[in-house]
C-alpha positions as CSV (number, residue, x, y, z in Angstrom):
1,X,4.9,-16.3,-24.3
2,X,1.9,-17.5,-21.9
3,X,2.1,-15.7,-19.2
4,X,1.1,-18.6,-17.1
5,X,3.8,-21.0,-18.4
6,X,5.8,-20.9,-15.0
7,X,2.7,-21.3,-12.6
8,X,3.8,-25.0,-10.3
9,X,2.3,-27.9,-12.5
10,X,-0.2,-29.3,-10.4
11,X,-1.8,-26.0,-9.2
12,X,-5.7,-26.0,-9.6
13,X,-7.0,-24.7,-13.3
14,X,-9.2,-22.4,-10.9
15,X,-6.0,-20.7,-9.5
16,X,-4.3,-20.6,-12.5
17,X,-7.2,-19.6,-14.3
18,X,-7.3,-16.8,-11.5
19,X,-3.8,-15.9,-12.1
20,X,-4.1,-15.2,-15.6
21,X,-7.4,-13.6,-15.1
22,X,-5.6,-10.5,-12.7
23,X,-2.4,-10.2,-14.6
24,X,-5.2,-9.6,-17.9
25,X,-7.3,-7.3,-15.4
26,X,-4.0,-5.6,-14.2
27,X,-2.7,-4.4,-18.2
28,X,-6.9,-3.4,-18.2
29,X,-6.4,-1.3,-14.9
30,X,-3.3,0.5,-16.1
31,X,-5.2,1.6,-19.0
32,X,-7.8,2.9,-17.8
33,X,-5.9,4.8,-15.5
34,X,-3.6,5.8,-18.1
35,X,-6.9,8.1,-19.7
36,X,-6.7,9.8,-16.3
37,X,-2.6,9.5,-15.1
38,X,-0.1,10.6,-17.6
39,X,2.9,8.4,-16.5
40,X,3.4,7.0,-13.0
41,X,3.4,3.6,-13.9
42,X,5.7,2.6,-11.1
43,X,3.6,4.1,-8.6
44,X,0.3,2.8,-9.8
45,X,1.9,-1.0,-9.8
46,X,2.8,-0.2,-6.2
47,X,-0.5,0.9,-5.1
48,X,-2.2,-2.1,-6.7
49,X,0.2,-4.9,-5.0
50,X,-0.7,-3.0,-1.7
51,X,-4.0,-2.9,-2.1
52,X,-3.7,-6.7,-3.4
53,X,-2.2,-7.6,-0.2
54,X,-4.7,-6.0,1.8
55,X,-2.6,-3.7,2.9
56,X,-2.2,0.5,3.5
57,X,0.2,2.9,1.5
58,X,1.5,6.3,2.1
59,X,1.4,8.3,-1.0
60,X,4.0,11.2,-0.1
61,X,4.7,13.6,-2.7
62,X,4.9,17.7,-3.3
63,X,1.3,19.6,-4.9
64,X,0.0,19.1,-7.9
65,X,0.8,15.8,-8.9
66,X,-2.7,14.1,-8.9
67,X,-2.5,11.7,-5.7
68,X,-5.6,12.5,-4.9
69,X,-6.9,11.6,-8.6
70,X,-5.0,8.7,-9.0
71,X,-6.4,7.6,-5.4
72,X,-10.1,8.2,-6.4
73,X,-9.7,6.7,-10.2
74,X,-8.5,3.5,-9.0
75,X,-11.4,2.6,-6.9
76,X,-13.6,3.8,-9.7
77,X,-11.5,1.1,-11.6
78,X,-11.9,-1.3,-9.1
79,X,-16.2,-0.7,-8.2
80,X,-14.9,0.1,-4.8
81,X,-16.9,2.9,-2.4
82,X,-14.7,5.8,-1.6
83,X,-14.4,8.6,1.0
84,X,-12.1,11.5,1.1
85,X,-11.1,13.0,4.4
86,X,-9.1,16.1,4.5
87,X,-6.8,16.4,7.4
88,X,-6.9,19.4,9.1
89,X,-5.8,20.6,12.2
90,X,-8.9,20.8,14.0
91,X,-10.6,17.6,12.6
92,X,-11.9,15.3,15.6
93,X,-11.7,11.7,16.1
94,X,-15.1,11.3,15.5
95,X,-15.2,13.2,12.2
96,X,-13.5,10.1,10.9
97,X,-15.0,6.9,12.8
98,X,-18.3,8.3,13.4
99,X,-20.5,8.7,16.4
100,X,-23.3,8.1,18.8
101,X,-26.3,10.6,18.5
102,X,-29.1,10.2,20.8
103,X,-32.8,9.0,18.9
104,X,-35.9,9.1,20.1
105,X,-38.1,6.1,19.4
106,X,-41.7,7.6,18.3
107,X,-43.5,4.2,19.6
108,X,-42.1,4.1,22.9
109,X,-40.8,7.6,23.4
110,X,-37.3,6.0,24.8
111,X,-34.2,7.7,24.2
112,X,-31.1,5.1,23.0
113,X,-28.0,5.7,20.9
114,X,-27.4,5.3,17.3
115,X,-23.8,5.0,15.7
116,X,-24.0,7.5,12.7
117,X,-21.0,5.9,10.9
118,X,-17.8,8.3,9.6
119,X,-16.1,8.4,6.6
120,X,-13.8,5.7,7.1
121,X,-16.6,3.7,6.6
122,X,-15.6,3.0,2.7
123,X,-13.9,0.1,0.9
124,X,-11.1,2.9,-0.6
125,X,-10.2,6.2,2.5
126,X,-7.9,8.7,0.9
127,X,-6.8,10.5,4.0
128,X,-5.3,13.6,2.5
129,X,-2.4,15.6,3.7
130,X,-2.4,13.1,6.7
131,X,0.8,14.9,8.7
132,X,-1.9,18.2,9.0
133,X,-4.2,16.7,12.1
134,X,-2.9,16.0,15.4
135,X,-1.8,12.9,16.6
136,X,-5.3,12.1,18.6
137,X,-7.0,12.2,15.1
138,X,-4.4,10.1,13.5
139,X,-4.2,7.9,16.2
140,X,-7.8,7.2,15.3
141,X,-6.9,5.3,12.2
142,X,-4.7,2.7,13.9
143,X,-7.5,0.7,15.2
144,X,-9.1,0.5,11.7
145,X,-5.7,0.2,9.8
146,X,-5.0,-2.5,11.9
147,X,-7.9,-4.5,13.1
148,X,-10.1,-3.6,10.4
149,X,-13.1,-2.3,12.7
150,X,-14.0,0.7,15.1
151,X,-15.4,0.9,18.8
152,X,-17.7,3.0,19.7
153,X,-19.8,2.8,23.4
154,X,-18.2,-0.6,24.0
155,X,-19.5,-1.5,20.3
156,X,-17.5,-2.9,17.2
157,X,-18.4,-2.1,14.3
158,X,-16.9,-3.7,11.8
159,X,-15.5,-1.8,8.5
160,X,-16.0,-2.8,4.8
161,X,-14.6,-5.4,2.9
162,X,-12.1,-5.1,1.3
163,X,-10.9,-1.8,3.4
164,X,-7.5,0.2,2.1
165,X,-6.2,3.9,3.9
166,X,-4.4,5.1,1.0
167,X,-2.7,8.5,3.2
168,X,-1.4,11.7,1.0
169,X,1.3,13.8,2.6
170,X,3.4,16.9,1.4
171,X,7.2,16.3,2.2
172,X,8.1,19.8,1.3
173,X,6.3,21.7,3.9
174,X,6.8,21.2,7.5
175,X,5.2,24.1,9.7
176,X,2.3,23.5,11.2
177,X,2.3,19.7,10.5
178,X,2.7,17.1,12.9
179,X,5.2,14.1,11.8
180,X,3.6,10.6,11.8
181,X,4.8,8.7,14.8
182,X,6.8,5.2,14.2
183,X,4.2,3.4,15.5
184,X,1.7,4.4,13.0
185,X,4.2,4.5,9.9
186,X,4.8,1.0,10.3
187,X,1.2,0.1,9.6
188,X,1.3,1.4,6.2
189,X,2.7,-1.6,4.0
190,X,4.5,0.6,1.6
191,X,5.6,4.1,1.1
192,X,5.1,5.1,-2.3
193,X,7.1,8.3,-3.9
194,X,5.2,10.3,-6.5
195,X,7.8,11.9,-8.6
196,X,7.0,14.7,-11.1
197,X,6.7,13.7,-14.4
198,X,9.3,13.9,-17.1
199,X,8.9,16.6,-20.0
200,X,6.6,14.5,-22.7
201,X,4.7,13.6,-19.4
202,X,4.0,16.6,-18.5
203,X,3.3,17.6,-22.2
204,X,0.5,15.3,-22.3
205,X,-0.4,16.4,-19.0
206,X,-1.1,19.7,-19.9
207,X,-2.5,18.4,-23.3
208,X,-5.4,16.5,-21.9
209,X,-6.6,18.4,-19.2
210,X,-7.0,21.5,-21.2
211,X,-9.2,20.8,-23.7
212,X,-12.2,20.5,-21.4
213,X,-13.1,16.8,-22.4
214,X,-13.0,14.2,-19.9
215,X,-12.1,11.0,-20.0
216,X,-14.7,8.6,-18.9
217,X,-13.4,5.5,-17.1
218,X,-14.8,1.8,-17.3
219,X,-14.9,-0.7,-14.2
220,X,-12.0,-3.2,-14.7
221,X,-13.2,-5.9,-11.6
222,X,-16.1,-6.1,-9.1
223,X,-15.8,-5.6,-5.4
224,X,-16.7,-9.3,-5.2
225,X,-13.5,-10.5,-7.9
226,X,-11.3,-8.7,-6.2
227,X,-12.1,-9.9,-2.9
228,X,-11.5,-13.7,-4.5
229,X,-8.0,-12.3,-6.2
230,X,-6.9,-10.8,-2.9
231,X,-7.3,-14.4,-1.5
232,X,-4.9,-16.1,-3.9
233,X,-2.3,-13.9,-2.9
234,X,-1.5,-15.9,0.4
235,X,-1.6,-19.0,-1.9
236,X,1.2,-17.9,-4.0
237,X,4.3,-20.4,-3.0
238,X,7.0,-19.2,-1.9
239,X,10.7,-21.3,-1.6
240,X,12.7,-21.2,1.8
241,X,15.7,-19.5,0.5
242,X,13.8,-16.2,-1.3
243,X,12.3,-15.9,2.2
244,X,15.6,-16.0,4.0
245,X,16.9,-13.7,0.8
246,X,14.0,-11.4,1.9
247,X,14.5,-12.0,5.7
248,X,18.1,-10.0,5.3
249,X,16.6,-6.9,3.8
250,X,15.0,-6.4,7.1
251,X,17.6,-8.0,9.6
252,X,20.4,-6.5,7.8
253,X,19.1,-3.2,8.7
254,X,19.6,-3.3,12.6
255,X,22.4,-1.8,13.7
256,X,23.1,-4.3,16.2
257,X,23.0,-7.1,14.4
258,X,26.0,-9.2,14.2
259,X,26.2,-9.0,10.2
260,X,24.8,-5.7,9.9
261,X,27.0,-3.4,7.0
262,X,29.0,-0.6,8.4
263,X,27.0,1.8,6.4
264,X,23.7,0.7,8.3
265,X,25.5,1.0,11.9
266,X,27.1,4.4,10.5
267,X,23.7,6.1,9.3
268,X,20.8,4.0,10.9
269,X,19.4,4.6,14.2
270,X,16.6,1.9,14.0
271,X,15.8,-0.5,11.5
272,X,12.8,-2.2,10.0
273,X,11.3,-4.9,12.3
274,X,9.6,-8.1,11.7
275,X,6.2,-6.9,10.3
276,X,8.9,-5.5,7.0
277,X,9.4,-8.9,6.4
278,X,6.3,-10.1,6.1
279,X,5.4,-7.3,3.8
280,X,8.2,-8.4,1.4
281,X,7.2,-11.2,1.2
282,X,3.4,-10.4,0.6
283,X,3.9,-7.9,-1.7
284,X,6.4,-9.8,-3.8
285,X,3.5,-12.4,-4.0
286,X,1.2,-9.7,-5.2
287,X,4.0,-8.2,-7.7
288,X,4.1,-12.0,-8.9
289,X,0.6,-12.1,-9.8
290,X,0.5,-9.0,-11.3
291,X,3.3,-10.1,-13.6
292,X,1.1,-13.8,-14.3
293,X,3.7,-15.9,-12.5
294,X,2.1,-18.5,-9.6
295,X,5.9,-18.4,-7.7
296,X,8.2,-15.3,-6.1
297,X,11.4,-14.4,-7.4
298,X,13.9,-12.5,-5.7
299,X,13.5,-10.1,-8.3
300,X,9.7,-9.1,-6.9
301,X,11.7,-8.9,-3.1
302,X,13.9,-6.3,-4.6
303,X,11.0,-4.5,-6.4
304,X,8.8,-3.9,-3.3
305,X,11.8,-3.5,-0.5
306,X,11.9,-0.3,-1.6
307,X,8.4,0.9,-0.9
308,X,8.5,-1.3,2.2
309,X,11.3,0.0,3.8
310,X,12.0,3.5,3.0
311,X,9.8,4.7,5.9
312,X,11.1,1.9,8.5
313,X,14.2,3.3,8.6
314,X,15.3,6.2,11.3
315,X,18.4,7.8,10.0
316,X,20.8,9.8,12.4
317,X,22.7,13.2,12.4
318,X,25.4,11.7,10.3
319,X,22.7,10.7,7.7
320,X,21.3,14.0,7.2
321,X,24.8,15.2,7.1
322,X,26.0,13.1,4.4
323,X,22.7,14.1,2.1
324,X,22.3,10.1,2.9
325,X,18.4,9.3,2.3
326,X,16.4,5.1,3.0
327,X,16.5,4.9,-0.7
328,X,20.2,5.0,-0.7
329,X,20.9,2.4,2.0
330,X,18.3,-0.2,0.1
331,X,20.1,0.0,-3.2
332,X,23.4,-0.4,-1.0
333,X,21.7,-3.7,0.7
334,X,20.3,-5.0,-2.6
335,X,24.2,-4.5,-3.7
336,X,25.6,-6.8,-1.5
337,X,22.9,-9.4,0.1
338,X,23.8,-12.5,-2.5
339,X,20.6,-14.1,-4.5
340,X,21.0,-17.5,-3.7
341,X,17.3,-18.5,-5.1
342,X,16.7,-21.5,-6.8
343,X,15.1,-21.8,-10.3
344,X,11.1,-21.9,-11.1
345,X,11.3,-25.9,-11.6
346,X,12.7,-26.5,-7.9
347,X,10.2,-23.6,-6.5
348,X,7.5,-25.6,-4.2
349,X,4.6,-27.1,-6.2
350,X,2.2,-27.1,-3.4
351,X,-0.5,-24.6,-3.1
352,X,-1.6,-24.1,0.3
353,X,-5.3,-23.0,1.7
Protein backbone atom coordinates (compact mmCIF):
# COMPACT_ATOMS: atom_id res chain seq x y z
CA UNK A 1 0.00 0.00 0.00
CA UNK A 2 1.52 3.71 -0.75
CA UNK A 3 2.14 5.09 2.13
CA UNK A 4 1.11 8.42 0.78
CA UNK A 5 -2.37 7.25 -0.56
CA UNK A 6 -4.32 9.31 2.20
CA UNK A 7 -2.26 12.64 1.94
CA UNK A 8 -5.41 15.59 1.05
CA UNK A 9 -5.58 15.55 -2.94
CA UNK A 10 -4.51 18.81 -3.74
CA UNK A 11 -1.48 19.10 -1.43
CA UNK A 12 1.79 20.24 -3.20
CA UNK A 13 3.98 17.21 -4.82
CA UNK A 14 6.80 19.12 -2.76
CA UNK A 15 4.91 18.26 0.57
CA UNK A 16 3.89 15.11 -0.27
CA UNK A 17 7.07 14.33 -1.78
CA UNK A 18 8.38 15.49 1.70
CA UNK A 19 6.00 13.28 3.46
CA UNK A 20 7.09 10.25 1.88
CA UNK A 21 10.67 11.25 2.03
CA UNK A 22 10.60 11.28 6.38
CA UNK A 23 8.29 8.38 6.81
CA UNK A 24 11.30 6.45 4.23
CA UNK A 25 14.09 8.42 6.46
CA UNK A 26 12.14 7.33 9.73
CA UNK A 27 12.19 3.12 8.85
CA UNK A 28 16.15 4.28 7.84
CA UNK A 29 16.61 5.97 11.39
CA UNK A 30 15.18 3.10 13.33
CA UNK A 31 17.62 0.92 11.76
CA UNK A 32 20.35 2.36 12.27
CA UNK A 33 19.56 2.74 15.70
CA UNK A 34 18.51 -0.71 15.93
CA UNK A 35 22.73 -1.69 15.42
CA UNK A 36 23.15 0.39 18.54
CA UNK A 37 19.45 -0.18 20.68
CA UNK A 38 18.30 -3.64 21.12
CA UNK A 39 14.45 -2.95 21.36
CA UNK A 40 12.87 0.35 22.53
CA UNK A 41 11.12 0.98 19.58
CA UNK A 42 8.34 2.81 21.31
CA UNK A 43 10.68 5.04 22.95
CA UNK A 44 12.77 5.91 19.96
CA UNK A 45 9.34 6.81 17.89
CA UNK A 46 8.64 9.07 20.86
CA UNK A 47 11.84 10.87 20.93
CA UNK A 48 11.79 11.49 17.13
CA UNK A 49 8.07 13.06 17.07
CA UNK A 50 9.43 15.36 19.90
CA UNK A 51 12.32 16.27 18.37
CA UNK A 52 10.12 16.66 15.00
CA UNK A 53 8.00 19.00 16.77
CA UNK A 54 10.70 21.02 17.96
CA UNK A 55 10.15 20.18 21.09
CA UNK A 56 12.04 18.72 24.69
CA UNK A 57 11.60 15.15 26.25
CA UNK A 58 12.38 13.75 29.58
CA UNK A 59 13.91 10.41 29.29
CA UNK A 60 13.26 8.93 33.00
CA UNK A 61 14.30 5.59 33.55
CA UNK A 62 16.51 3.29 36.27
CA UNK A 63 20.63 2.59 35.26
CA UNK A 64 21.79 0.85 32.70
CA UNK A 65 19.44 1.09 30.06
CA UNK A 66 21.40 3.14 27.40
CA UNK A 67 19.55 6.69 27.51
CA UNK A 68 22.45 8.14 27.31
CA UNK A 69 23.43 5.99 24.03
CA UNK A 70 20.30 6.10 22.54
CA UNK A 71 20.45 10.06 23.16
CA UNK A 72 23.91 10.51 21.50
CA UNK A 73 23.24 7.84 18.44
CA UNK A 74 20.27 9.68 17.34
CA UNK A 75 22.02 12.90 16.67
CA UNK A 76 24.80 10.92 15.09
CA UNK A 77 21.77 9.73 12.87
CA UNK A 78 20.54 12.84 12.38
CA UNK A 79 24.31 15.01 11.56
CA UNK A 80 23.25 16.97 14.54
CA UNK A 81 26.22 18.55 17.10
CA UNK A 82 25.88 17.20 20.54
CA UNK A 83 26.95 18.06 24.15
CA UNK A 84 26.58 16.08 27.20
CA UNK A 85 26.21 17.83 30.57
CA UNK A 86 26.31 15.83 33.64
CA UNK A 87 24.21 17.22 36.49
CA UNK A 88 25.82 17.36 39.52
CA UNK A 89 25.24 19.03 42.59
CA UNK A 90 27.70 21.58 42.46
CA UNK A 91 27.50 22.44 38.67
CA UNK A 92 26.94 26.44 38.09
CA UNK A 93 24.71 28.20 35.86
CA UNK A 94 27.37 29.24 33.85
CA UNK A 95 28.88 25.70 33.40
CA UNK A 96 25.86 25.24 31.11
CA UNK A 97 25.14 28.76 29.22
CA UNK A 98 28.56 29.97 29.18
CA UNK A 99 30.26 33.11 30.28
CA UNK A 100 32.03 36.39 29.98
CA UNK A 101 35.92 36.33 30.45
CA UNK A 102 37.70 39.49 30.26
CA UNK A 103 40.33 39.76 26.80
CA UNK A 104 42.85 41.98 26.30
CA UNK A 105 43.07 43.43 22.80
CA UNK A 106 46.91 43.36 21.84
CA UNK A 107 46.45 46.51 19.33
CA UNK A 108 44.86 48.74 21.69
CA UNK A 109 45.69 47.17 25.06
CA UNK A 110 41.76 47.65 26.03
CA UNK A 111 40.19 45.29 28.26
CA UNK A 112 36.36 44.08 26.98
CA UNK A 113 34.32 40.90 27.56
CA UNK A 114 33.98 37.91 25.50
CA UNK A 115 31.07 35.34 25.85
CA UNK A 116 32.92 31.88 25.97
CA UNK A 117 29.79 29.90 24.95
CA UNK A 118 28.65 26.58 27.30
CA UNK A 119 27.63 23.44 26.42
CA UNK A 120 24.14 24.06 25.63
CA UNK A 121 25.38 25.60 22.84
CA UNK A 122 24.62 22.31 20.52
CA UNK A 123 21.85 21.31 18.16
CA UNK A 124 21.16 17.87 20.49
CA UNK A 125 21.94 18.63 24.95
CA UNK A 126 21.60 15.40 26.84
CA UNK A 127 21.34 16.84 30.30
CA UNK A 128 22.05 13.76 32.36
CA UNK A 129 20.58 12.77 35.69
CA UNK A 130 18.84 16.29 35.54
CA UNK A 131 17.00 15.90 39.20
CA UNK A 132 21.00 15.88 40.71
CA UNK A 133 21.73 19.88 40.38
CA UNK A 134 19.91 22.45 42.25
CA UNK A 135 17.09 24.31 41.10
CA UNK A 136 19.40 27.65 40.19
CA UNK A 137 21.27 25.31 37.60
CA UNK A 138 18.16 23.88 36.28
CA UNK A 139 16.43 26.99 36.22
CA UNK A 140 19.07 27.85 33.76
CA UNK A 141 17.65 25.76 31.06
CA UNK A 142 14.17 27.43 31.04
CA UNK A 143 15.23 30.39 29.17
CA UNK A 144 16.86 28.17 26.43
CA UNK A 145 14.13 25.44 26.52
CA UNK A 146 11.81 27.97 26.03
CA UNK A 147 12.94 30.92 24.03
CA UNK A 148 15.54 29.19 22.29
CA UNK A 149 18.49 31.77 23.28
CA UNK A 150 20.66 32.80 26.39
CA UNK A 151 21.45 36.37 28.05
CA UNK A 152 24.46 37.09 29.07
CA UNK A 153 25.66 40.98 30.20
CA UNK A 154 22.39 42.32 28.70
CA UNK A 155 23.37 40.15 25.49
CA UNK A 156 21.30 37.42 23.53
CA UNK A 157 22.82 35.04 22.18
CA UNK A 158 20.95 33.03 20.18
CA UNK A 159 21.21 29.04 20.33
CA UNK A 160 21.54 26.57 17.40
CA UNK A 161 19.09 25.52 14.99
CA UNK A 162 17.43 23.10 15.33
CA UNK A 163 18.00 22.96 19.38
CA UNK A 164 16.49 19.76 21.48
CA UNK A 165 17.23 19.31 25.70
CA UNK A 166 16.73 15.67 25.76
CA UNK A 167 16.96 15.40 30.07
CA UNK A 168 17.87 11.71 31.71
CA UNK A 169 16.61 11.15 35.25
CA UNK A 170 16.78 8.11 37.62
CA UNK A 171 13.24 7.48 39.22
CA UNK A 172 14.50 4.92 41.65
CA UNK A 173 16.74 6.98 43.72
CA UNK A 174 15.68 9.99 45.55
CA UNK A 175 18.34 11.29 48.18
CA UNK A 176 20.27 13.91 47.46
CA UNK A 177 18.20 14.86 44.26
CA UNK A 178 16.18 17.79 43.91
CA UNK A 179 12.58 17.12 42.20
CA UNK A 180 11.94 19.18 39.04
CA UNK A 181 9.54 21.99 39.73
CA UNK A 182 6.08 22.15 37.66
CA UNK A 183 7.04 24.95 36.06
CA UNK A 184 9.98 23.45 34.37
CA UNK A 185 8.27 19.91 33.72
CA UNK A 186 5.80 21.41 31.72
CA UNK A 187 8.35 22.63 29.22
CA UNK A 188 9.39 19.31 28.25
CA UNK A 189 6.82 18.14 25.42
CA UNK A 190 6.80 14.51 26.44
CA UNK A 191 7.86 12.25 29.13
CA UNK A 192 9.23 9.24 27.71
CA UNK A 193 9.58 5.86 30.02
CA UNK A 194 12.51 3.59 29.21
CA UNK A 195 11.49 0.17 30.32
CA UNK A 196 13.97 -2.68 30.65
CA UNK A 197 14.05 -4.88 27.92
CA UNK A 198 12.28 -8.21 27.63
CA UNK A 199 14.40 -11.61 27.85
CA UNK A 200 15.43 -12.03 23.87
CA UNK A 201 16.20 -8.19 24.27
CA UNK A 202 18.29 -8.44 26.68
CA UNK A 203 19.86 -11.58 24.99
CA UNK A 204 20.91 -9.69 22.12
CA UNK A 205 21.85 -7.05 24.43
CA UNK A 206 24.36 -8.84 26.04
CA UNK A 207 25.14 -10.64 22.58
CA UNK A 208 26.41 -7.55 20.81
CA UNK A 209 28.14 -5.66 23.24
CA UNK A 210 30.37 -8.37 24.18
CA UNK A 211 32.11 -9.28 21.39
CA UNK A 212 34.13 -6.16 21.22
CA UNK A 213 32.94 -5.07 17.61
CA UNK A 214 31.15 -1.99 17.14
CA UNK A 215 28.63 -1.13 15.16
CA UNK A 216 29.34 1.75 12.96
CA UNK A 217 26.32 4.05 12.27
CA UNK A 218 25.49 5.92 8.87
CA UNK A 219 23.83 9.54 8.75
CA UNK A 220 20.12 9.05 7.86
CA UNK A 221 19.27 13.22 7.16
CA UNK A 222 21.36 16.50 7.22
CA UNK A 223 20.94 19.16 9.75
CA UNK A 224 19.60 21.21 6.79
CA UNK A 225 16.54 18.24 5.72
CA UNK A 226 15.56 18.14 8.88
CA UNK A 227 15.20 21.66 9.50
CA UNK A 228 12.83 21.64 6.12
CA UNK A 229 10.89 18.34 7.68
CA UNK A 230 10.36 19.95 10.99
CA UNK A 231 8.63 22.77 9.00
CA UNK A 232 5.96 20.52 7.48
CA UNK A 233 4.97 19.45 10.67
CA UNK A 234 2.76 22.73 11.40
CA UNK A 235 1.41 22.16 7.80
CA UNK A 236 -0.07 18.86 8.63
CA UNK A 237 -4.17 19.53 8.62
CA UNK A 238 -5.79 18.84 11.19
CA UNK A 239 -10.10 18.50 11.36
CA UNK A 240 -12.09 20.55 14.13
CA UNK A 241 -13.43 17.61 15.86
CA UNK A 242 -9.81 15.52 16.49
CA UNK A 243 -8.80 18.90 18.04
CA UNK A 244 -11.81 19.04 20.33
CA UNK A 245 -11.22 15.00 20.68
CA UNK A 246 -7.69 16.07 21.80
CA UNK A 247 -8.81 19.29 23.73
CA UNK A 248 -10.68 16.71 26.37
CA UNK A 249 -7.57 14.77 27.19
CA UNK A 250 -6.30 17.96 28.75
CA UNK A 251 -9.69 19.63 30.04
CA UNK A 252 -10.93 16.40 31.25
CA UNK A 253 -8.15 16.27 33.66
CA UNK A 254 -9.08 19.42 35.92
CA UNK A 255 -10.64 18.56 38.73
CA UNK A 256 -12.86 21.41 38.60
CA UNK A 257 -14.13 21.17 35.54
CA UNK A 258 -17.73 20.71 35.15
CA UNK A 259 -17.38 17.20 33.13
CA UNK A 260 -14.37 16.12 34.76
CA UNK A 261 -14.60 11.98 35.80
CA UNK A 262 -14.88 11.14 39.38
CA UNK A 263 -11.64 9.32 39.25
CA UNK A 264 -9.78 12.60 38.09
CA UNK A 265 -11.46 14.68 41.09
CA UNK A 266 -10.75 11.56 43.36
CA UNK A 267 -6.85 11.21 42.63
CA UNK A 268 -5.80 14.50 40.81
CA UNK A 269 -4.66 17.56 42.47
CA UNK A 270 -3.88 19.58 39.25
CA UNK A 271 -4.24 18.84 35.77
CA UNK A 272 -2.52 19.41 32.44
CA UNK A 273 -3.07 23.04 31.20
CA UNK A 274 -3.33 24.50 27.85
CA UNK A 275 0.32 24.13 26.55
CA UNK A 276 -0.76 19.79 26.81
CA UNK A 277 -3.05 20.53 24.22
CA UNK A 278 -1.10 22.01 21.94
CA UNK A 279 1.44 19.25 22.28
CA UNK A 280 -1.16 16.67 21.34
CA UNK A 281 -1.89 18.09 18.81
CA UNK A 282 1.73 18.67 17.48
CA UNK A 283 2.96 15.61 18.23
CA UNK A 284 0.11 13.68 16.68
CA UNK A 285 1.02 15.66 13.50
CA UNK A 286 4.56 14.45 13.87
CA UNK A 287 3.42 10.71 14.69
CA UNK A 288 1.28 11.25 11.29
CA UNK A 289 4.20 11.93 9.32
CA UNK A 290 6.22 9.47 10.64
CA UNK A 291 3.60 6.91 9.72
CA UNK A 292 3.42 8.70 5.82
CA UNK A 293 -0.13 10.02 6.36
CA UNK A 294 -0.58 14.10 5.39
CA UNK A 295 -3.83 14.22 8.06
CA UNK A 296 -4.16 13.38 12.16
CA UNK A 297 -6.19 10.68 13.40
CA UNK A 298 -7.38 10.35 16.75
CA UNK A 299 -5.46 7.38 16.87
CA UNK A 300 -1.91 9.51 16.86
CA UNK A 301 -3.84 11.78 19.91
CA UNK A 302 -4.09 8.67 21.83
CA UNK A 303 -0.53 7.51 20.97
CA UNK A 304 1.28 10.73 22.20
CA UNK A 305 -1.29 11.69 25.34
CA UNK A 306 0.57 9.45 27.09
CA UNK A 307 4.02 10.89 26.89
CA UNK A 308 2.38 14.30 27.02
CA UNK A 309 0.61 13.97 30.06
CA UNK A 310 2.01 11.59 32.38
CA UNK A 311 4.20 14.34 34.01
CA UNK A 312 1.38 17.11 33.90
CA UNK A 313 -0.51 15.43 36.23
CA UNK A 314 -0.08 16.06 40.28
CA UNK A 315 -1.58 13.10 41.97
CA UNK A 316 -2.70 13.31 45.77
CA UNK A 317 -2.48 11.25 49.00
CA UNK A 318 -5.28 9.07 47.89
CA UNK A 319 -3.36 8.38 44.59
CA UNK A 320 -0.30 7.14 46.11
CA UNK A 321 -2.47 5.24 48.35
CA UNK A 322 -4.31 3.37 45.85
CA UNK A 323 -0.84 2.35 43.92
CA UNK A 324 -2.75 4.77 41.36
CA UNK A 325 0.03 6.18 38.81
CA UNK A 326 -0.64 9.21 35.33
CA UNK A 327 -0.46 6.25 33.23
CA UNK A 328 -3.43 4.75 34.79
CA UNK A 329 -5.78 7.77 34.74
CA UNK A 330 -4.83 8.26 30.69
CA UNK A 331 -5.85 4.80 29.70
CA UNK A 332 -9.03 5.54 32.06
CA UNK A 333 -9.69 8.94 29.86
CA UNK A 334 -8.85 7.28 26.47
CA UNK A 335 -11.69 4.65 27.85
CA UNK A 336 -14.35 6.91 28.02
CA UNK A 337 -13.71 10.34 25.90
CA UNK A 338 -15.91 9.07 22.63
CA UNK A 339 -13.92 9.40 19.02
CA UNK A 340 -16.20 11.29 17.17
CA UNK A 341 -13.59 11.93 14.15
CA UNK A 342 -14.55 12.10 10.76
CA UNK A 343 -13.01 9.96 7.95
CA UNK A 344 -9.62 10.80 5.82
CA UNK A 345 -11.94 11.97 2.71
CA UNK A 346 -13.92 14.72 4.92
CA UNK A 347 -10.39 15.69 6.76
CA UNK A 348 -9.57 19.44 5.48
CA UNK A 349 -7.68 19.51 2.09
CA UNK A 350 -6.02 22.80 2.67
CA UNK A 351 -2.47 23.07 3.55
CA UNK A 352 -1.69 26.05 5.38
CA UNK A 353 1.80 28.23 5.40
Amino acid sequence: MDPMSDAPANASIHDALAIERLSQAYQQLAEQLGRVIIGQRAVVEELVTAMLAGGNALLVGVPGLAKTLMVRTLADTLDLSFNRVQFTPDLMPADITGTEVIQEDKATGQRVFRFMPGPIFANVVLADEINRTPPKTQAALLEAMQERQVTMGGERHKLPDPFFVLATQNPIEQEGTYPLPEAQLDRFMFQVLVDYPTEDEEFEIVRQTTIGNPATIEKVLSREDWLLLQQLVRKVPVADSVIRYALQFARLTRKNAVNAPDFMKKYVSWGAGPRASQYLILGAKGRALLHGRAYVSPEDIRAVAFPTLRHRLVLNFNAEADGVTPDDLIRRLIEQIPEHAPPPSELPRVWKN
